[in-house]
N, C-alpha and C positions, 0 to 999 in steps of 0.2 A: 554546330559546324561553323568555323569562323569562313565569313568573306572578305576578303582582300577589297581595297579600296578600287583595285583595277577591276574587279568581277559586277562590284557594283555599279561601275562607272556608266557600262553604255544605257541601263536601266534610267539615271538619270539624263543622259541625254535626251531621251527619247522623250522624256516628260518634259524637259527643258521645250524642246523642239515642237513638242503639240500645243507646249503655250505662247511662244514664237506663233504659230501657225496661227492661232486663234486671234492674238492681238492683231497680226496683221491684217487680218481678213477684217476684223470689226474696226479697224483703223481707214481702211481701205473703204468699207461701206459708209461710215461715220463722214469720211471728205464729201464722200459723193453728196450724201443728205446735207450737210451744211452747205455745200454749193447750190442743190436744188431748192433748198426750202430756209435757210439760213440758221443762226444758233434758236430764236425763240419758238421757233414752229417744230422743229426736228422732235420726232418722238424717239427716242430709245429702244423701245420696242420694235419698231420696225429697221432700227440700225439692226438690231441684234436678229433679225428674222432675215432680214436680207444678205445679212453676213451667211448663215446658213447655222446660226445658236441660238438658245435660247434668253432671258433676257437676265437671269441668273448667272450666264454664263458671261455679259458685257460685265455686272454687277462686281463681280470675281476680282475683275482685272482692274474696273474703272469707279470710281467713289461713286462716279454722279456724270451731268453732260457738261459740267465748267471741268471737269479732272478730263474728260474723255476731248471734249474742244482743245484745250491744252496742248495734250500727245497727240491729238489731230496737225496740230500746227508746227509742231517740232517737227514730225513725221514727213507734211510734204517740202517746211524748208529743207530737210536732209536729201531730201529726192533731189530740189531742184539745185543742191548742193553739189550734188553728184552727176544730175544729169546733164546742168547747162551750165554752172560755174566753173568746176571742173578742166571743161575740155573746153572751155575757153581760152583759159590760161595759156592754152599751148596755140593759138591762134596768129602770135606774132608781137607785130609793134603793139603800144598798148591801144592804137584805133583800132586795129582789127580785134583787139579784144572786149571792145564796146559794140562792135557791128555784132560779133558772131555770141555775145550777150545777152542782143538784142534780137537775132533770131530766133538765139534758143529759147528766151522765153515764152517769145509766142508760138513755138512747136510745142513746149513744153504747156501753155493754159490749152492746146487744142484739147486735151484732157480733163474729163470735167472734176477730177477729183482735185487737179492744180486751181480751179480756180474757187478755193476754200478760203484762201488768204484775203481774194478780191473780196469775197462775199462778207467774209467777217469784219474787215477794214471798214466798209461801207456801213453794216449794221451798228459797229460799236464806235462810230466818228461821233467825237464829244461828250462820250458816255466814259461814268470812270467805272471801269470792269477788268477783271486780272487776264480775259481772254484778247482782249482790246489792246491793252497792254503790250502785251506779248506780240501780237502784231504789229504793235508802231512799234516797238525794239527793232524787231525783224527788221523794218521799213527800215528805219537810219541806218541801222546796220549796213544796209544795200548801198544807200543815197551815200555814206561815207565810204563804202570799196570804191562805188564809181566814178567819186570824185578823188580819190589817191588815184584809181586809173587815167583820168583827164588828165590832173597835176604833171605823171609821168611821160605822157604823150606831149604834153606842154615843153615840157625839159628838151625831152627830144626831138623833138620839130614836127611829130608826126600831126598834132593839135593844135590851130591855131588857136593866140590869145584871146578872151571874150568873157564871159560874166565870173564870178568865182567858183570855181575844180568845185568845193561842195554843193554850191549853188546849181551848177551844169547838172552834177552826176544827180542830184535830187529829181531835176526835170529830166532827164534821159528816163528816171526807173519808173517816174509818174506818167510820163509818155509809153512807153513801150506797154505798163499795163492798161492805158486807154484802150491802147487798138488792139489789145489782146483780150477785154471785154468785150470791145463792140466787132470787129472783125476774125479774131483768132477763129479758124479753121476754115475761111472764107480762099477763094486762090491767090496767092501771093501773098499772103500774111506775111510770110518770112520777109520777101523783098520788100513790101513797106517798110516794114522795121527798121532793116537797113538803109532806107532812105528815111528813114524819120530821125536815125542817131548822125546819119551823116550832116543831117540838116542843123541839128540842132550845135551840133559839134564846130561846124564851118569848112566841115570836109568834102572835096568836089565829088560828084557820082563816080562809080569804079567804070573806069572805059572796057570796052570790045563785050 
């Protein structure tokens, strides 16, 4: 009996979609354990137990815990791609796009699987390793959006002049993740934030 490529089709979906399901889930439990216990301690076994698989089933998807760290790290910068760069953009002049930045990140680490990035930054500072790597890419990547955003704020008057746009936006992304290590989910996280970019920026507090 011949099958049509359309008869086959949703069969693949569905396979498609339990392996979708399963990476995310072990992507999702993998953040949490490198947030809690960092890259050298994290077992695998208990990633994949806590995900709800077994560890055949991490094995499947991921080589090893440097392949699985990796797509850890792609994983939540896409998040925070989404959840707080995103819908910044539409925030206004380019200060309000630094202030509301700078909230969302630290809404964003009250999550403990966002704060994977911190963790791993810190563990692999001065080590040369491809997981390290990959997170000071990240980093500059940021510290240079931040500082095109200061640059354009500068243009247009909403910024005043002061140290140099990459130099600013470097200390704005290294600031914001301070107080979203030691204070993130404390009350008022958010409005620090935005007093701490306003500060650092040379922008007066927002009145009423």
């Amino acid at each position: 009996m011949h099958v049509s490529i359309s008869d086959s089709e949703p069969g693949r979906r569905t396979q498609a979609e339990r392996r979708a399901r399963t990476r995310a889930a072990l992507l999702e439990a993998a953040a949490r354990g490198f947030s809690r216990y960092g890259y050298g301690n994290l077992v695998l076994e208990k990633v994949a137990s806590e995900a709800g698989y077994t560890r055949g089933a991490l094995y499947h998807l991921f080589a090893g815990k440097e392949e699985l760290a990796l797509a850890v790290v792609d994983w939540v910068a896409e998040r925070w791609e989404q959840e707080v760069w995103r819908p910044a953009q539409d925030a206004g002049a380019p200060v309000d796009v630094l202030i509301a930045l700078g909230r969302g990140h630290v809404v964003f680490c009250r999550r403990d699987v966002a704060r994977v990035m911190m963790a791993l930054r810190v563990e692999f500072d001065g080590r040369d390793h491809p997981v390290g790597a990959r997170v000071a890419e990240i980093g500059r990547d940021l510290a240079k959006r931040f500082g095109a955003i200061v640059a354009a704020g500068r243009r247009d008057g909403s910024i005043p002049p002061g140290p140099p746009a990459k130099l600013l936006g470097a200390a704005i992304t290294a600031a914001v993740e301070g107080l979203a290590i030691h204070l993130g989910g404390v009350p008022h996280d958010a409005a620090m934030a935005e007093r701490m970019v306003r500060g650092l920026l040379g922008v007066p507090p927002k009145r009423g």
